[in-house]
N, C-alpha and C positions, 0 to 999 in steps of 0.2 A: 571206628575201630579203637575198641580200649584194652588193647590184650595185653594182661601183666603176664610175667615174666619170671622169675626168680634166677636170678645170676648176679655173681660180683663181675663176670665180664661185663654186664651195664654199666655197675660203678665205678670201675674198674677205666671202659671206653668215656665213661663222665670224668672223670678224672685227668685223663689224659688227653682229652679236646680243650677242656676247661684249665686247663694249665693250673688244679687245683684252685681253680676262685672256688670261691666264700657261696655257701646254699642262697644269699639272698644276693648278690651278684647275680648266679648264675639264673635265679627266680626272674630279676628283672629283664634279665637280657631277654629270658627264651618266653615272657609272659607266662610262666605257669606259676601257679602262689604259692607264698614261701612256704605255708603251712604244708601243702603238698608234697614239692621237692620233700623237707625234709620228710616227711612220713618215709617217702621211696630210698633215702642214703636212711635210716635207722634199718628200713626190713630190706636193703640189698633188692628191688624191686624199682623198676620202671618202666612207661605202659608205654607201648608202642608208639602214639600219636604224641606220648612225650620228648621219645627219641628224635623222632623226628622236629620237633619244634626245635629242638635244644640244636641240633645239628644245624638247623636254616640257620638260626640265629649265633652261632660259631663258623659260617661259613663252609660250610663241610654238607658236600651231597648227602640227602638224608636217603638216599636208596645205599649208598654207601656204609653209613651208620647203620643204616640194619644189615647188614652184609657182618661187620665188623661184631655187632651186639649177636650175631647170629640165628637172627631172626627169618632172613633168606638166606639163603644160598647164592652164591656167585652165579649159579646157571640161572638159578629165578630172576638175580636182579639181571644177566642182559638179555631175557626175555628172549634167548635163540639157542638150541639144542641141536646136537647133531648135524643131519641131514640137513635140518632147516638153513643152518648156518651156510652150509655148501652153497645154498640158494643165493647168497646174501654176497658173494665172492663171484667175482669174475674169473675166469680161465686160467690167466696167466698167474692171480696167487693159487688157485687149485695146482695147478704146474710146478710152480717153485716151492709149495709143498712136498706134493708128489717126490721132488727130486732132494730135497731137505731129507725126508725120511729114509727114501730108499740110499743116502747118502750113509748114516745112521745105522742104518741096517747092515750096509757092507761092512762100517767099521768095526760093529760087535763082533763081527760072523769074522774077522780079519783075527782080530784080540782071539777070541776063543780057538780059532785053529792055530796060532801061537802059542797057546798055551799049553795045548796035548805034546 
């Protein structure tokens, strides 16, 4: 996967991982070649499997980095939706949800017949 990109949110998230280090800094860290990097900070462009490199090599979950660069979505990267998620939970937090919202709900519905 070599999918470019166009966003200053890339350079932007490079930047801001990379505590502003220097294009050959951050070349040697993440192994990609300097001549590269720079092409992608002159045209605001960098290719997914570079995000990712750059992120292992800053420490930084690279499902995260693309989350951040907005490559996924938060639902993509934790791979559970909906229903499925209900799956994934046991009872008693389905429960103390349940009762979190309908907690929530009393208090709007409280607010708003104060308000008439």
């Amino acid at each position: 996967m070599n999918n470019i990109s166009h966003s200053n949110n890339h350079i932007d998230w490079l930047r801001d991982i990379t505590h502003d280090d220097s294009i050959n800094k951050i070349s040697q860290q993440a192994g990609i070649p300097y001549a590269t990097l720079y092409k992608r900070f002159k045209s605001n462009e960098l290719a997914t499997d570079e995000i990712i490199a750059i992120a292992r090599s800053y420490g930084i979950n690279p499902v995260d980095a693309l989350v951040k660069t907005s490559i996924i979505s938060d639902e993509e990267a934790s791979g559970v939706r909906g229903d499925n998620a209900l799956r994934l939970c046991d009872i008693e937090s389905i429960a103390k949800e349940i009762v979190r919202r309908d907690g929530e709900k009393t208090q709007r519905t409280t607010r708003n017949e104060s308000n008439v």
